[in-house]
N, C-alpha and C positions, 0 to 999 in steps of 0.2 A: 480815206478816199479809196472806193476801190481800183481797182488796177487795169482794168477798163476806160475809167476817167481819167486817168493819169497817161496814158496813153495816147489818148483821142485828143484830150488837149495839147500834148505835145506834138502830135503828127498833120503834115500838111494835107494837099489834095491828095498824093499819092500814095499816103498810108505809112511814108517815114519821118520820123525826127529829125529838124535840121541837125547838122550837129552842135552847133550851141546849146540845143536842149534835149544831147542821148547823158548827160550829166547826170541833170534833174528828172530825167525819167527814171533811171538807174536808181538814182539815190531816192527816190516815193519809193520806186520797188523795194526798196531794201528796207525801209522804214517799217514798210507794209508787212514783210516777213519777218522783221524782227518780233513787231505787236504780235502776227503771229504762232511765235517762237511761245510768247513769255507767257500768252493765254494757255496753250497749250503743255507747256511745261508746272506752270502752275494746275491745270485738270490732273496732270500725271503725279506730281506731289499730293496733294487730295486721293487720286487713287492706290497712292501706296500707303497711306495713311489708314485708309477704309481696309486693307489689305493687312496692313499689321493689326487690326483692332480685330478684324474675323479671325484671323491667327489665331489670335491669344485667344478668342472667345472658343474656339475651338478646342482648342490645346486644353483646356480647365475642362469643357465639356467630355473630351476621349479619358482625361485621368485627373481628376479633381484631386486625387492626392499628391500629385506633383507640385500642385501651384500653393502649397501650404509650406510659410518656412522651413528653414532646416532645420532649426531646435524642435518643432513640433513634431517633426517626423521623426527627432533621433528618442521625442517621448514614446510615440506611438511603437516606434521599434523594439524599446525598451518593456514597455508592457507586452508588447505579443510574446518574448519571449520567456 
């Protein structure tokens, strides 16, 4: 519901809440915020996600020999010398 409606239904002619219902106004607000919290927290989980996976695509792309185990590379060292 937005917070608008939550509002307008609790407030009388003169634009306030009796106080009976600054509770229930209070607490939709806060319901409201928490939804959203969790939407929002969840986009930002997903964009650290997309953020580690560019990373690493990266990282392979600047030095493709890094991302190659350690025994491979202690081959490859072995031979160059």
């Amino acid at each position: 519901m937005p917070k608008s409606a939550v509002v307008r239904r609790a407030s009388r002619r003169h634009g306030r809440p009796r106080p009976a219902e600054v509770p229930n106004v209070v607490e939709g607000q806060i319901a409201e915020l928490c939804r959203d919290l969790a939407v929002e927290a969840k986009r930002m989980r997903q964009l650290q996600e997309q953020a580690d996976e560019l990373r690493g695509v990266i990282r392979q792309w600047a030095n493709p020999r890094r991302t190659r185990t350690a025994a491979a590379l202690i081959v490859e060292d072995d031979a160059e010398q």
